[in-house]
ROKEZA-305153 format. One record per atom (N, C-alpha, C): x, y, z. Coordinates in steps of 0.1 Angstrom, whole numbers, plus 5000, padded with zeros to 4 digits. Example, Ala and Ser with C-alpha at 12.3 -4.5 7.8 and 13.67 -1.06 7.14 Angstrom:
2
513249435078/512349555078/513249675078/512849785071/513749895071/512950005079/
% end
This chain:
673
592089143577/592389193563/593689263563/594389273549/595689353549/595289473555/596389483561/596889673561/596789763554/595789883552/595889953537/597090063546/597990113539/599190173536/598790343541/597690283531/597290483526/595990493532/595790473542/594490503545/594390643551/595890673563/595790793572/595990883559/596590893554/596791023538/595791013532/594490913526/593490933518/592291013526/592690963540/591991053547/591591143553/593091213552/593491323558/593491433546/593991383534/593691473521/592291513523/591291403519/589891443517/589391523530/589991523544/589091583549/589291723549/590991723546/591391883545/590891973533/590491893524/589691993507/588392023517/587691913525/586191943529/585892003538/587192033544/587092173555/587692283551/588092283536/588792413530/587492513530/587892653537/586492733535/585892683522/586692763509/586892823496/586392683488/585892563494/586092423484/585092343493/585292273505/583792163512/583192213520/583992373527/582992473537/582392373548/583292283550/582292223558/583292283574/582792303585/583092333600/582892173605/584192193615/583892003623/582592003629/582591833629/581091783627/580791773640/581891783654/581591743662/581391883674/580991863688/580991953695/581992073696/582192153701/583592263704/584092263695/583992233683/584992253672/585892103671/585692063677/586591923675/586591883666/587691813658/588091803643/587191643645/586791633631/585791493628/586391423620/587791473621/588891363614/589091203624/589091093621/589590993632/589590823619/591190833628/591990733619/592990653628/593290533627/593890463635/593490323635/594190223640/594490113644/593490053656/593190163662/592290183676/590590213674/590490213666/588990273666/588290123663/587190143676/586389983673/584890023672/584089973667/582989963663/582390033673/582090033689/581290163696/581790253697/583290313694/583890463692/583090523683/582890443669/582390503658/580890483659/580790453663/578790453664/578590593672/579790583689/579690703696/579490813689/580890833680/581190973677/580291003664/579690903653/578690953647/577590993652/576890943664/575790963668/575791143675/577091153683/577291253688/577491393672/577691343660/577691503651/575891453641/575591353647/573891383639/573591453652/573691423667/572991513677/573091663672/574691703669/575391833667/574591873660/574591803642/574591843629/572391903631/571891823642/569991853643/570192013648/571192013659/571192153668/571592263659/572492233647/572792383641/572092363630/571392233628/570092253614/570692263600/571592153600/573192233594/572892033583/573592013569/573691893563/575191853571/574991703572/576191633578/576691553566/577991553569/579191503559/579791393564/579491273562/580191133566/580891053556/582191053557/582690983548/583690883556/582990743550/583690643557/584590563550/586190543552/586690473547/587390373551/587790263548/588290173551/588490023544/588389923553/587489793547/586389773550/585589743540/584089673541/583789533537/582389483541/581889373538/580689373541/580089263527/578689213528/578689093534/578089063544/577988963555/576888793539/578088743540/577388603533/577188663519/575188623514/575088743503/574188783503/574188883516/573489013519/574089133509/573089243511/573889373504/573689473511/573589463525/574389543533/575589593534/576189693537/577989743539/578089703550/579189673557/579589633571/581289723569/581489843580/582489883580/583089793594/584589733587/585389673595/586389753607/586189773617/586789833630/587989743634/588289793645/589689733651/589189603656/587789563662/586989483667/586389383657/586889403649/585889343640/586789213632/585389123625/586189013619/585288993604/585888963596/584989013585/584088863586/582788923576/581388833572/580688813589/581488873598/580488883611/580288983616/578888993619/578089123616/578589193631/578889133640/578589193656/579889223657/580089363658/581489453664/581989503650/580689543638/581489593628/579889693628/580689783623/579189893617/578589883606/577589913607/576489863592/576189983590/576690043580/576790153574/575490243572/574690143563/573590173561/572590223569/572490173579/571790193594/571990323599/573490333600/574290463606/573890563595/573790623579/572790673574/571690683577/570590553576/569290583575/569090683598/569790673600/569390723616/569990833612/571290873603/571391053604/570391133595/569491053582/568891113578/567691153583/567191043592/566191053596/565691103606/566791183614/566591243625/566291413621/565191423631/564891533625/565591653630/565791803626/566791843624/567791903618/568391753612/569391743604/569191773588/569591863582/569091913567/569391833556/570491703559/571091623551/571691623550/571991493546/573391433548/574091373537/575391383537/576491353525/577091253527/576891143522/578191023523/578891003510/580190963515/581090923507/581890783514/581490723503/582190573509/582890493499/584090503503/585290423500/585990293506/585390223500/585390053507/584789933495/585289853500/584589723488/583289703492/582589693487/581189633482/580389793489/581089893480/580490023491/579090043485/578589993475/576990053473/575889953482/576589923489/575589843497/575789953509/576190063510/575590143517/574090223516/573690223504/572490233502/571190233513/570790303516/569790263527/568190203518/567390153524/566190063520/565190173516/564890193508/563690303499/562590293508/561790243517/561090213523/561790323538/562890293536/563490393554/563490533548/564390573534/563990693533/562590743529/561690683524/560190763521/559390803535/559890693547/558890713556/559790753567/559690663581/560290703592/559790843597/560690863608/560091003617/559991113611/560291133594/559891293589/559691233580/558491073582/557691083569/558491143553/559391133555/560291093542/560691233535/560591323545/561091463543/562391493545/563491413538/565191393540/565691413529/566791413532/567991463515/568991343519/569591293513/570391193513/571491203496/572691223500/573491223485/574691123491/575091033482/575990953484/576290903470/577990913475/578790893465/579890793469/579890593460/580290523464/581090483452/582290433463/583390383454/583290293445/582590153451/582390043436/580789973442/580589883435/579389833433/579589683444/578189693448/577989563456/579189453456/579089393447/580489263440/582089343437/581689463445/583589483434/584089523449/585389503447/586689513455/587089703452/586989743461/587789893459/589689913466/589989953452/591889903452/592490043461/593190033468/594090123476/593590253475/592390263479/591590383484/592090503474/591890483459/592190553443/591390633443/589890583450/588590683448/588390753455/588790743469/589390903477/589890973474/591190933468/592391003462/591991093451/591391003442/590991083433/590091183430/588991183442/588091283445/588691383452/589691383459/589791463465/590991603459/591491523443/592191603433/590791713426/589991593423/589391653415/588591813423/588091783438/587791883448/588892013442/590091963446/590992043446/590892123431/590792083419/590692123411/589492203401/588692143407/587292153405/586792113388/585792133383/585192063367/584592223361/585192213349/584492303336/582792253334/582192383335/581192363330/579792293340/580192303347/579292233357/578592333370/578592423365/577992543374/578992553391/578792643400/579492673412/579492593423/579192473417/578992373432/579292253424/579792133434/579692063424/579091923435/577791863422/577191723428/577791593425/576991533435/577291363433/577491343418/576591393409/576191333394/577491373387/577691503387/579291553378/579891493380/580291503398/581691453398/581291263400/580291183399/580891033396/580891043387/580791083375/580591073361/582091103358/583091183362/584291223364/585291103371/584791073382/585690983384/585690833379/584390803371/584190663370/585290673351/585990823345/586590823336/588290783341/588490803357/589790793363/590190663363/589190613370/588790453382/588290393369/589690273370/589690153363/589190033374/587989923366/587489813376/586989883387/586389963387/585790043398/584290093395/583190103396/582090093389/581490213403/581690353402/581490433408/579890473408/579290433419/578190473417/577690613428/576690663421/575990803435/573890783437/573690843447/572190853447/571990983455/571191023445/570791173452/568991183455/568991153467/567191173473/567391243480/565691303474/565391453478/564191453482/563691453489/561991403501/561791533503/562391683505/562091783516/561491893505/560891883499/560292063491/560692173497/560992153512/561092313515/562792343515/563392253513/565092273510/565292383501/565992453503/566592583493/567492473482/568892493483/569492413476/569992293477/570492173467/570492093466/571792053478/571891933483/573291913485/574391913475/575291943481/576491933471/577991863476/578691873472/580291803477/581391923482/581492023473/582292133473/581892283461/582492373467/582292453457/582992403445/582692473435/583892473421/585192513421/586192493418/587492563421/587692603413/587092603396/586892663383/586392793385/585292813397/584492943394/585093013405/585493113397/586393243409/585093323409/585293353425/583893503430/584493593427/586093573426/586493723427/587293743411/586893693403/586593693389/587193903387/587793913381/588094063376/587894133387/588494123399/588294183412/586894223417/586294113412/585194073418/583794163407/583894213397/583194323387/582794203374/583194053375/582793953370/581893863376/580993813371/579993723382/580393563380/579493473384/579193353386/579193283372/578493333365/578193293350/579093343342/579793453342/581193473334/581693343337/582493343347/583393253354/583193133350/581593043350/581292923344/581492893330/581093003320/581392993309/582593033302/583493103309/584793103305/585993003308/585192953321/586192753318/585792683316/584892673309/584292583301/584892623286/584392703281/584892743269/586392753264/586792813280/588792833273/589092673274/588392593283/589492453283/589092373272/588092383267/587692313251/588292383242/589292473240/589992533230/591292453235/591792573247/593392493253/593292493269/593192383277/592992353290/594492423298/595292493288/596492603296/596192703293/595492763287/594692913288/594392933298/594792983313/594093063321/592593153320/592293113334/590593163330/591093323335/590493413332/591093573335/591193593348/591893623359/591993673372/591893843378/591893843388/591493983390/592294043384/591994143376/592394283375/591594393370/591694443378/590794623375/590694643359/591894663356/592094733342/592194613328/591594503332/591094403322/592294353317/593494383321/594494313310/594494163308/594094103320/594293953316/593593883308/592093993306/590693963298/591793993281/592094053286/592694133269/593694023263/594493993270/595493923271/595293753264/593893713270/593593603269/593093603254/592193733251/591493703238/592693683229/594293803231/594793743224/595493603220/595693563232/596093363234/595393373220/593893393225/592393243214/592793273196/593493393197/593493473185/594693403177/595493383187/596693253180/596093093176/595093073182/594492963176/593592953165/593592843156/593192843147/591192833148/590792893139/589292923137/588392803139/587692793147/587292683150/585292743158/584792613161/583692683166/584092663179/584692603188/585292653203/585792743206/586992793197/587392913195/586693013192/585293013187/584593133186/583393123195/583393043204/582993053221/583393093222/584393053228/585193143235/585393253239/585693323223/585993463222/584593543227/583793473226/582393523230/582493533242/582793403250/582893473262/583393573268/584793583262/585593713266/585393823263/584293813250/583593933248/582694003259/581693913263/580793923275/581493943285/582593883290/583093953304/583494063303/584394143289/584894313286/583294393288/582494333281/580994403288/580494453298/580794313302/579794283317/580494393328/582094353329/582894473337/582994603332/582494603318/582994723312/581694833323/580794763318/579294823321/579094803334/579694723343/579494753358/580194913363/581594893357/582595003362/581695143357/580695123344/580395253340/579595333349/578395203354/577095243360/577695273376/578495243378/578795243394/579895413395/580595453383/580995563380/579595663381/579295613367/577995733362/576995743373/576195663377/575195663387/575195693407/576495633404/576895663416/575795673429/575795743440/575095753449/573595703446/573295743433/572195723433/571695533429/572695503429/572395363427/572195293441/570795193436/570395143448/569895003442/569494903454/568894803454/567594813445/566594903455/565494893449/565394963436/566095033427/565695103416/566094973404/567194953410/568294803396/566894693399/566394683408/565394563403/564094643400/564094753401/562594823395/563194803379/564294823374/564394883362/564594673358/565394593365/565594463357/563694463356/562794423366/560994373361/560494503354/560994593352/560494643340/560494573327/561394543328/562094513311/562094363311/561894293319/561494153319/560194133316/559094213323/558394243329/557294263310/558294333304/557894363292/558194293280/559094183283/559394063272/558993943277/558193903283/557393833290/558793753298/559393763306/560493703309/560593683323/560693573326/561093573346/562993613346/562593643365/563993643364/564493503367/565393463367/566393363372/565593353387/565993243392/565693213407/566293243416/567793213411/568793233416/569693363418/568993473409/569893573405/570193663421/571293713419/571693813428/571393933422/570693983432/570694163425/571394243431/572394273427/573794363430/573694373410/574694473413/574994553397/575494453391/576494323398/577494233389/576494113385/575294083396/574993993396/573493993381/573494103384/572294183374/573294153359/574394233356/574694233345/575294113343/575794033353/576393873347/575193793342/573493823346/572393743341/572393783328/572393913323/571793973311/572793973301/574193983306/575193913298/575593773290/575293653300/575593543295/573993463297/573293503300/571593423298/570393563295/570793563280/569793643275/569293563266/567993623254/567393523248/567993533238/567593423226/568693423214/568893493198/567693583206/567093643193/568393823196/568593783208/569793933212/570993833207/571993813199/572793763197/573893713207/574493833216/575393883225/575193953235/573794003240/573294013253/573394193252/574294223243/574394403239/573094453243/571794423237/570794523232/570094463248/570294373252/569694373263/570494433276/571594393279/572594543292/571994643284/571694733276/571894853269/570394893277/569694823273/567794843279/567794873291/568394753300/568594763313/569594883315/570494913317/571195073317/570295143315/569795183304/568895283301/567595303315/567195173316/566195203327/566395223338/567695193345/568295253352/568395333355/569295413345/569095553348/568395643345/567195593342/565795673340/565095673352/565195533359/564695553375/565295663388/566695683383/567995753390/567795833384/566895943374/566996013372/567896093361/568796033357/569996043346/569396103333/570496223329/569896233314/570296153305/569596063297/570095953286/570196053273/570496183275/571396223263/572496263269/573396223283/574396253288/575396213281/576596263271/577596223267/578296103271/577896073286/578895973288/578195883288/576895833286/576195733281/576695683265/577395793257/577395753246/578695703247/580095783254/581195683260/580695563260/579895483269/580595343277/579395323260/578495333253/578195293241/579295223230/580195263229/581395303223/582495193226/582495233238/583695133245/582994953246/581494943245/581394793245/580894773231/581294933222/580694873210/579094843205/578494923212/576894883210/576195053207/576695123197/575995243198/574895233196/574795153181/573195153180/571795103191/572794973196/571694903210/571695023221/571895123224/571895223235/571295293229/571295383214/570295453210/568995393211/569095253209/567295163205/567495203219/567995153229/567795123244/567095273246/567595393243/566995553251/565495563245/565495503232/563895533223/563295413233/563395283237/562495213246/562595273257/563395303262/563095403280/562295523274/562395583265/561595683265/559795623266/560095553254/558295503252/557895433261/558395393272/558095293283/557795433296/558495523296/557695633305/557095713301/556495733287/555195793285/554595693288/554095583288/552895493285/552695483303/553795523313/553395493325/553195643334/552895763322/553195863329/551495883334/549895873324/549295923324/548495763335/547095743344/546595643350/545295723349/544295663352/542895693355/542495603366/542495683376/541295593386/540195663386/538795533392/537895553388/537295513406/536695603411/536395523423/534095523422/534395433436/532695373436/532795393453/533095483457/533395503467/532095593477/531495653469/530295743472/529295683481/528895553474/527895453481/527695453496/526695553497/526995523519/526395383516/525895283511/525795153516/526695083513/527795073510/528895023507/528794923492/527494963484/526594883478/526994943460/526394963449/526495053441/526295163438/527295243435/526595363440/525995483424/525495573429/524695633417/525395723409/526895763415/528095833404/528995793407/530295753399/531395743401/532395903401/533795813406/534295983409/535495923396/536296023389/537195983382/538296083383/539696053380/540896153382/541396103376/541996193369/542996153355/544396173360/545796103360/546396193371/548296153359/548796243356/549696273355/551196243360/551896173359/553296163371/552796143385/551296103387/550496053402/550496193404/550196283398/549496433403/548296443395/546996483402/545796513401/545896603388/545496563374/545696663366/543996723361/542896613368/541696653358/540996583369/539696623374/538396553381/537296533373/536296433375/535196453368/534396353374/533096383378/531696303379/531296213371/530796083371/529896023362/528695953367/527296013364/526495923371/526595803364/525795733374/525395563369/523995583364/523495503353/522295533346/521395443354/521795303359/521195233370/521995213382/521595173393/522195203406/522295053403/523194963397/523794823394/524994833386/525094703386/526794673381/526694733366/525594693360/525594723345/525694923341/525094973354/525295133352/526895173356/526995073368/528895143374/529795063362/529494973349/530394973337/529995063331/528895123326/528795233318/529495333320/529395363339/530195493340/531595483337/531895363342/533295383342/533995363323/533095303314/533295323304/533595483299/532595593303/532395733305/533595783307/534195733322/535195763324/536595753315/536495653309/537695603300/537595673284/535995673283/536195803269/536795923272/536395993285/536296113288/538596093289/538996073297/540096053299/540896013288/540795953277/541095933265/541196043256/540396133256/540396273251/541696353254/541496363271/542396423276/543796343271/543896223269/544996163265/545896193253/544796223247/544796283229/545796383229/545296493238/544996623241/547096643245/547296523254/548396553260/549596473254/549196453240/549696323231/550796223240/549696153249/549996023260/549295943256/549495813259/549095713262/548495653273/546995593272/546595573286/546395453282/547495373298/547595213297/546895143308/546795263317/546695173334/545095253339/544495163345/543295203350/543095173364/543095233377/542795233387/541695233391/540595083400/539495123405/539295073421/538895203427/538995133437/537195123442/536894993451/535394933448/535094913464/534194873468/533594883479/533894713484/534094673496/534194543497/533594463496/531694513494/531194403488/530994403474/531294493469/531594503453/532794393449/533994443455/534694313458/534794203457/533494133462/533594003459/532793973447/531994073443/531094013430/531694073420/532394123418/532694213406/533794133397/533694173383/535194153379/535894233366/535994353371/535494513362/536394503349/537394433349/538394403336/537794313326/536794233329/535894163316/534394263317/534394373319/533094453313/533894533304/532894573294/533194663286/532194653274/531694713269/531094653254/531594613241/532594683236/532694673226/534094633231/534894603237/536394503238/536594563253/536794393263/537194433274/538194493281/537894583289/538894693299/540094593301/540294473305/540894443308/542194363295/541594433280/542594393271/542994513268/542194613275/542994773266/543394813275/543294783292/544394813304/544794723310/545594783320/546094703329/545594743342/544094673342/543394663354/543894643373/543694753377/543894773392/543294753402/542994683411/541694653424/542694763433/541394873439/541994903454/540794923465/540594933476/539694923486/539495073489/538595083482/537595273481/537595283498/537195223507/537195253520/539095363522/539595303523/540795403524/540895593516/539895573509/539695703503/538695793516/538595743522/537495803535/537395773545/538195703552/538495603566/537995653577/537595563586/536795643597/538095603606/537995673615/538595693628/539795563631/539195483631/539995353631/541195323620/540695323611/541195263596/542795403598/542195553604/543295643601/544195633610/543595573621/544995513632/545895423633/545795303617/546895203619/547195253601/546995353597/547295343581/548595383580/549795423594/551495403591/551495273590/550895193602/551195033602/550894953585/550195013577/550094973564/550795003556/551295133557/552095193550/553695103554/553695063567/555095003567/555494853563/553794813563/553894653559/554094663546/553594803534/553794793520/554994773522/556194883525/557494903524/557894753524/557794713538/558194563540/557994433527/556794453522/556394383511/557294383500/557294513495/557994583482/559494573487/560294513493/561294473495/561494323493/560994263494/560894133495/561594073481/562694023482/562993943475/562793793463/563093713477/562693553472/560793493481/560293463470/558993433476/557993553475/557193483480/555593583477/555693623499/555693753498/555593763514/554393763519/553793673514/551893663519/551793583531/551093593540/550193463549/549193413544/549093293543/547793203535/547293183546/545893213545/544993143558/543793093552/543892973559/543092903556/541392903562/540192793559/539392823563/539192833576/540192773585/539892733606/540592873608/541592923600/542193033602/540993183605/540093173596/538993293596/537593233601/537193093610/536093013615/535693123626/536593233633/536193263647/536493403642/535893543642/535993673637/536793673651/536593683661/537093743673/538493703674/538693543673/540193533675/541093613661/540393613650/540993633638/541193823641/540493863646/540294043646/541694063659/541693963673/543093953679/544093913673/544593803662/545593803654/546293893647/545593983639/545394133633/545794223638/545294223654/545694323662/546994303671/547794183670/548794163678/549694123668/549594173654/550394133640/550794053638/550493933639/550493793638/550993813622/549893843614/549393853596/550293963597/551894053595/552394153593/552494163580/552294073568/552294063553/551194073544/551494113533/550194023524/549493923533/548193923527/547493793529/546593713521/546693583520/545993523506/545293453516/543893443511/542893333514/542693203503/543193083510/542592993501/541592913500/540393003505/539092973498/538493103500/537593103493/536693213482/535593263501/535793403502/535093453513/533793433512/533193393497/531493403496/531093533497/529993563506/529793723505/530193773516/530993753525/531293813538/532093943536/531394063535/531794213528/532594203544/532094193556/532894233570/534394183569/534194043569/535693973571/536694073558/536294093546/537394143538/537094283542/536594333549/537094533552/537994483569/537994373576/538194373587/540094293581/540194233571/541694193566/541994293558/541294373551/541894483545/542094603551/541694583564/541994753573/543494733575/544194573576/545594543581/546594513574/546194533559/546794473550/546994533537/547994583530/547894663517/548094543503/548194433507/547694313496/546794213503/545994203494/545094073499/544294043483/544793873485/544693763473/543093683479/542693673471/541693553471/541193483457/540993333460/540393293445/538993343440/539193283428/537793333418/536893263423/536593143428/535593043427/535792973440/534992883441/534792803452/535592683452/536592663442/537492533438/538492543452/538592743456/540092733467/541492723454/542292763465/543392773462/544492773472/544392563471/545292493479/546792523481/547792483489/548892553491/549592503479/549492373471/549892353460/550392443449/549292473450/548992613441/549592753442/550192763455/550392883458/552392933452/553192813447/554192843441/554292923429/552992953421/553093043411/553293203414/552393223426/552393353434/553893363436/554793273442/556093283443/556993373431/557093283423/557793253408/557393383406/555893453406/555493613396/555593703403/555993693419/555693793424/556393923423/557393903419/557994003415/557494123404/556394033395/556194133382/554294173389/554294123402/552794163405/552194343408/551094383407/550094303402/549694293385/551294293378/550694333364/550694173357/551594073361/551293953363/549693923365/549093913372/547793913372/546993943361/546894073357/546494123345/547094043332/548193993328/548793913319/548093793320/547893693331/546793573333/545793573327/544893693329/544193713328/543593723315/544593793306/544593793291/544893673280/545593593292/546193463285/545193373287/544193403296/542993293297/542493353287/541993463281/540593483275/541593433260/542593413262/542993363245/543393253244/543093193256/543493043258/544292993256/545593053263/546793053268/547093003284/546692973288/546092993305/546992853312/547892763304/548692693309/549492713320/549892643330/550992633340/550492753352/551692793355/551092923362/550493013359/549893073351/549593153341/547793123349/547493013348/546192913349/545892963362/546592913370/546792953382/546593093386/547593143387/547493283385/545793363381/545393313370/544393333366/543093313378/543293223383/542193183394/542093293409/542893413407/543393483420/542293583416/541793693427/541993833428/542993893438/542894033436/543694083444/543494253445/543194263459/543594413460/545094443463/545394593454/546894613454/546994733462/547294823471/547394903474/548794933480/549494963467/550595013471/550995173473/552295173477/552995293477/551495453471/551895403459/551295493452/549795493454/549295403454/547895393462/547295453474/548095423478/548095483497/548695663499/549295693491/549695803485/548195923482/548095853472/546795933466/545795913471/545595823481/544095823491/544495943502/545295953503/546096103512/545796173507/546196233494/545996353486/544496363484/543696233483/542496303480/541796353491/542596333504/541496423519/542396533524/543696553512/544096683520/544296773508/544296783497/544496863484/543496863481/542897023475/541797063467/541697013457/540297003452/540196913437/540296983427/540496953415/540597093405/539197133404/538697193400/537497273401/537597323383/535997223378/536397273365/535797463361/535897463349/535497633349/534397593336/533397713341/532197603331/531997583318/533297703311/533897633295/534597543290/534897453302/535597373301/535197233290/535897203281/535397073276/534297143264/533497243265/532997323258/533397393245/534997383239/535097493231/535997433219/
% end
């Protein structure tokens, strides 16, 4: 075949964008660093078999997606639709001394390993690189592979002086509006097939693996700057301000760092020279949201200072999610930029401009840090993004959101030396988690139907006091015996409207309120698996064990003891009545999940736990309410199907105080007068 001209330059462009950190991030594919560039007159059909086979070996060892992009001439042998890449060795329409493309794919995907792989092929008849639907579903990982490929023309078409290299490798360089911080097969052939004349660009994106984090991709975006306003702009600014400025004027610059906003300022004025339009009033929106978004980073990182932390900015974002029934993003970063770039540009649409929502979030912020929200300089940064009124709403909801969490009632059943029902419940009314009130309640029958009455008792009695302290009582604490545990379900008792629609019902394990000798010698080790828990970010940090998992008490009580289970633990299937097995997983464990019923709760099932865990255990309680109103769709359903003992922080806390602090001691006019 002719000589293509441009092959060492189409080649050498593309591979240098796909080794640019900042753009294909990709590191050479082969051993030591060795560049996985190779071009020439000289390469014959077993060089390139060699040196591919040698970066799928590489690409299994670092567990890493491989990047193969072959270009050259190809052929379909007769009318097969196979690719055949032509070598120095090779003669076209004969298959022996030319590589069959397809092959050389289906073996890098299929090796296990390798996280997936990227082709790009530029050659005539390149969608016959395609591998056989049958190789990717099955083979040696049973069809758990990623495969993205992006080909120059279609089975029957001729690809002209390697245009579709070329031009992929501008577009890399330049990157696409509006298409989020990476960019896939789908954007960019949709992009080049607008370039490429008589070129019929096709891509395929297979995805076999569930456990993959993110998708494959080609390159970052060259549109989205990280370092967006010296880095005090996020991900989502950045996407929606080149998108929006280049649909007004594609020479508007997207704003670049600067501390003191001028280029943000600068630009609104550009949009302000253009005439009124509805792109133009995007726009400006966006640029609105970015003077925000930085405004209100630079305030909180001034105002709050030292005291700003990880764990308080996501205590205060699932608050307030937490309370508009809202997940967070999947993806979100929790850092201050990454927090305020969510709530800036993906708020819901009843907040117009994302104001009243930064304003909430701030507020709870610095109510967790401690901050006074009548500090003057809260009413500053008010001011400066123009939202007085959303910061005044925002201080009246932080307020009413820490009365309603200041007052709890637990209620324990803990008395029972048979670990069975017992004949009084104990109750504490407690204040900011300080002991404010104790009280007795017998049970009128030594059964379930006397321990609701008492604890009904309890909740009038506590209620009073509620009155008394003009609070709100939202949250009820009970902690139950392990075989109570499994029969019980104390949020649908009540008589006249269930506990569990007028609180937000708590399971904790009464054994901790009294621990024998054992239970008091590994309760740091619980206390450090909570910490560990309550940090957890992405995912539910539970171990699911299944039924073979708990078949042998002995090996399962050595698992425990050699911390195999260092997390949460969910069972998915229903213990039945085995009171031993759940006090012998709850001596090691400050969460433990199990289903309602005997259905189980397959690992299928177990992504909802994922998705909520963040807003748990009051997520639970929300299921819970959405069943009885028959709402109980999706996760929600799911969810629904769980128990759970919670013993957190504050849990573990107060089972301390109750064996080392005196109880109040009423005076016998008490309640009397």
């Amino acid at each position: 075949m002719e000589h293509l001209t441009r092959l060492e330059e189409a080649a050498t462009g593309l591979y240098v964008v796909l080794a640019d950190p900042s753009l294909g991030a990709c590191v050479p594919g082969l051993p030591d660093g060795r560049s996985g560039l190779f071009t020439g007159d000289d390469l014959t059909s077993a060089t390139i078999r060699d040196t591919v086979d040698d970066a799928i070996q590489y690409a299994a060892r670092c567990g890493a997606v491989l990047v193969l992009a072959v270009l050259g001439h190809g052929f379909a042998p007769g009318r097969t639709s196979t690719l055949h890449l032509m070598c120095a060795d090779s003669t076209e329409d004969i298959r022996h001394c030319a590589v069959n493309v397809s092959e050389l794919l289906t073996v890098a995907v299929d090796h296990p390993g390798v996280a997936g792989v990227l082709g790009i092929v530029d050659t005539c008849h390149a969608a016959g690189a395609v591998p056989a639907a049958q190789d990717l579903a099955a083979g040696a990982r049973n069809g758990r592979t990623r495969l993205s490929l992006l080909m120059a023309s279609s089975l029957d078409q001729a690809a002209v002086d390697l245009s579709f290299s070329r031009s992929l490798t501008r577009i890399l360089r330049t990157g696409l509006p509006g298409v989020g911080s990476a960019l896939g097969v789908a954007a960019t052939r949709d992009v080049l097939r607008t370039v490429l004349v008589g070129q019929n660009v096709s891509g395929l994106d297979y995805d076999g693996d569930g456990s993959a984090g993110e998708p494959v991709w080609i390159a970052l975006n060259a549109r989205v700057s990280d370092g967006l306003l010296g880095g005090l702009g996020g991900r989502l600014a950045g996407e929606e301000l080149a998108e929006a400025l280049s649909a007004v004027d594609p020479c508007i610059p997207v704003p670049s760092a600067s501390a003191d906003l001028r280029s943000a300022l600068r630009c609104r004025e550009d949009l302000l020279g253009h005439p009124a339009s509805a792109t133009r009033g995007r726009a400006l929106r966006a640029v609105d949201g970015l003077l925000i978004a930085v405004r209100t980073v630079t305030f909180i990182r001034r105002w709050i200072g030292g005291d700003l932390t990880t764990a308080r900015m996501r205590q205060a974002l699932h608050t307030m999610l937490a309370a508009e029934g809202r997940l967070p993003a999947t993806d979100l970063n929790v850092t201050d930029v990454g927090i305020i770039d969510e709530l800036t540009f993906n708020h819901p649409a009843s907040d117009g401009d994302g104001r009243r929502t930064v304003a909430r979030f701030v507020a709870l912020l610095a109510q967790s840090c401690g901050k006074d929200l009548g500090d003057p300089e809260l009413r500053g940064w008010a001011q400066q993004i123009e939202a007085l009124v959303e910061v005044n709403d925002a201080v009246e909801y932080a307020a009413r959101g820490r009365d309603g969490q200041r007052l709890s009632l637990v209620v324990s059943l803990h008395s029972s030396l048979t670990g069975d029902w017992p004949e009084v419940l104990d109750g504490w009314l407690l204040l900011d988690g300080t002991m404010l009130r104790h009280e007795q309640f017998p049970s009128a029958t030594v059964d379930r139907r006397g321990a609701e009455g008492a604890v009904e008792d309890a909740v009038l009695w506590a209620e009073e006091h509620a009155r008394t302290l003009d609070l709100p009582l939202k949250r009820l604490d009970l902690a139950v015996p392990s075989g109570v545990l499994l029969a019980w379900r104390p949020e649908e008792a009540g008589v006249a409207m269930l506990l569990g629609a007028r609180f937000e019902v708590r399971l904790h394990w009464s054994s901790r309120l009294t621990p024998d000798a054992v239970l008091q010698s590994i309760e740091s080790v619980v206390a450090q698996r909570w910490e560990a828990i309550s940090e957890c970010d992405g995912g539910a940090p539970v171990d699911w064990l299944v039924h073979e998992d708990l078949a042998d008490p002995l090996v399962l009580r050595s698992h425990l003891r050699n911390g195999r289970y260092a997390r949460g633990i969910g069972l998915t299937n229903h213990p039945g009545a085995d009171a031993r097995l759940m006090e012998m997983l709850l001596a090691y464990t400050p969460v433990l999940l199990w289903p309602h019923n005997s259905d189980g709760f397959p690992k299928e099932r177990h992504g909802c736990v994922d998705k909520n865990w963040w807003a748990m255990p009051g997520a639970l309680a929300r299921a819970y309410r959405d069943r009885w109103l028959g709402q109980d769709a999706g996760d929600a359903g799911n969810l629904a199907d769980l128990r759970a003992v919670w013993d957190d922080h504050d849990w573990l806390r107060f089972c301390w105080s109750f064996r080392t602090v005196t109880l109040p001691v009423r005076t016998p006019d008490e309640g009397t007068s």
